[in-house]
PAPA-31714 format. One record per residue (C-alpha): x, y, z; residue number from 1; residue in three letters. Coordinates in nm, 2 decimals. Layout:
N
> X	Y	Z	NUM	ALA
...
//
This chain:
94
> -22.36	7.02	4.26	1	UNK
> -22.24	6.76	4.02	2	UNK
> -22.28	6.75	3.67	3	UNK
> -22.65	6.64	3.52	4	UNK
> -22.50	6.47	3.27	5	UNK
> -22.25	6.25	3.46	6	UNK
> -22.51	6.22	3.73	7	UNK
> -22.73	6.01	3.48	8	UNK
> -22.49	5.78	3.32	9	UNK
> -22.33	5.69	3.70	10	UNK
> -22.72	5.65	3.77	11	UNK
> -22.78	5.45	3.45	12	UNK
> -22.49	5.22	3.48	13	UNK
> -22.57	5.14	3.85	14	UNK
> -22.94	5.16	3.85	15	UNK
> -23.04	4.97	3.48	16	UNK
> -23.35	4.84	3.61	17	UNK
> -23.40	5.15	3.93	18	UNK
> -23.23	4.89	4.14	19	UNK
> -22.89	4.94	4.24	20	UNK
> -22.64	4.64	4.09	21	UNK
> -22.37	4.77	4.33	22	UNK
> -22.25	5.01	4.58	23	UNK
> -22.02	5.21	4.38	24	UNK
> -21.64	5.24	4.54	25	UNK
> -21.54	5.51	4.38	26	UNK
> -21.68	5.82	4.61	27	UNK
> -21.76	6.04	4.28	28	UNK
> -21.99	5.79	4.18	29	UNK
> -22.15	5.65	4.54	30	UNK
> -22.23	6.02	4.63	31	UNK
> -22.43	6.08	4.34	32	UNK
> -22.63	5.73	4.42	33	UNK
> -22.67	5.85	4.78	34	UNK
> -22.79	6.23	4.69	35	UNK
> -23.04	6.04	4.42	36	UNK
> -23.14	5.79	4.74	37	UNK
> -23.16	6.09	5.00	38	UNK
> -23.40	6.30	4.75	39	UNK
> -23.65	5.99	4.86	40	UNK
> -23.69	6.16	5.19	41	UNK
> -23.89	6.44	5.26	42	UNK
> -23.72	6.75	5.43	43	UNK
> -23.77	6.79	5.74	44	UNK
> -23.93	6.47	5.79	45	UNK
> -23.86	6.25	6.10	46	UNK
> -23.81	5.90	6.00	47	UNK
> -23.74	5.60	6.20	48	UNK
> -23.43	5.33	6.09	49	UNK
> -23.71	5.09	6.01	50	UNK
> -23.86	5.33	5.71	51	UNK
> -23.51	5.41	5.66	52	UNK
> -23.43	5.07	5.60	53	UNK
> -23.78	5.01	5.43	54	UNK
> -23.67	5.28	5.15	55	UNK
> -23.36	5.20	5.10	56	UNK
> -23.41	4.82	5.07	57	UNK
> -23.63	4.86	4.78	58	UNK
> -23.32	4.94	4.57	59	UNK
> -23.03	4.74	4.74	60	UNK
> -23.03	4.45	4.99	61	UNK
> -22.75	4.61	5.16	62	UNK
> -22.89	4.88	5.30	63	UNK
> -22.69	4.90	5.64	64	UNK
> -22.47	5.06	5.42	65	UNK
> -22.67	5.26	5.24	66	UNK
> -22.78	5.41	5.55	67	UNK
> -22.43	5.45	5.68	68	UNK
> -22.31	5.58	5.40	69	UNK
> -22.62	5.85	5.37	70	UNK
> -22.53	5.97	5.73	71	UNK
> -22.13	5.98	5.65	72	UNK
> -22.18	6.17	5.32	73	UNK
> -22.38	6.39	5.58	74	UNK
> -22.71	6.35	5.35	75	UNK
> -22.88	6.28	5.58	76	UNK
> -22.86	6.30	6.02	77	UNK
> -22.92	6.09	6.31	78	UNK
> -23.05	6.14	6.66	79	UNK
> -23.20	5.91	6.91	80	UNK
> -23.30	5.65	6.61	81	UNK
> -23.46	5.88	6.42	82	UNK
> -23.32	6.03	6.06	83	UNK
> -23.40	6.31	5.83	84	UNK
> -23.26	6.51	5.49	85	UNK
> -22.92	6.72	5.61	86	UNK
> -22.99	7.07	5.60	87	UNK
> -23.35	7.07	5.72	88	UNK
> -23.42	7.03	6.07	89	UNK
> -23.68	6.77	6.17	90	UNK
> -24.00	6.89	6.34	91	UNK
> -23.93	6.77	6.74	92	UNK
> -24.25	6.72	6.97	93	UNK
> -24.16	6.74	7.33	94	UNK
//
């Protein structure tokens, strides 16, 4: 778990306004954007790439990579189109 303190100043300097300036490069710093983004889904929650790309695009245009970078950081998971928080599982109809 990172550090509270370091958490908001990477989330101040990035997010001034609560919209992302940049995508940070350095991985310290983007993972700490991506758990603050990934705590905007609900566990265990299904959630198709549109309301994926709904909830990210309300802080940063770019949010292809957002998304990317959310399933790569292994924040969050994929299946068949459909995303949710890592470390729940998602509640499957059949």
């Amino acid at each position: 778990m990172e550090d509270p303190r370091y958490a908001a100043r990477v989330l101040q300097t990035f997010m001034p306004d609560g919209r992302l300036i940049s995508i940070p490069a350095k991985n310290r710093k983007r993972r700490v954007i991506l758990a603050w983004l990934a705590e905007h889904f609900r566990p265990a929650q299904r959630y198709p790439e549109s309301t994926v790309n709904e909830v990210l695009g309300r802080y940063h245009s770019d949010y292809a990579s957002l998304r990317r970078y959310l399933v790569d950081e292994e924040l969050m998971q994929r299946q068949d189109g459909l995303y949710w928080r890592a470390g729940t599982l998602p509640y499957l109809r059949r």
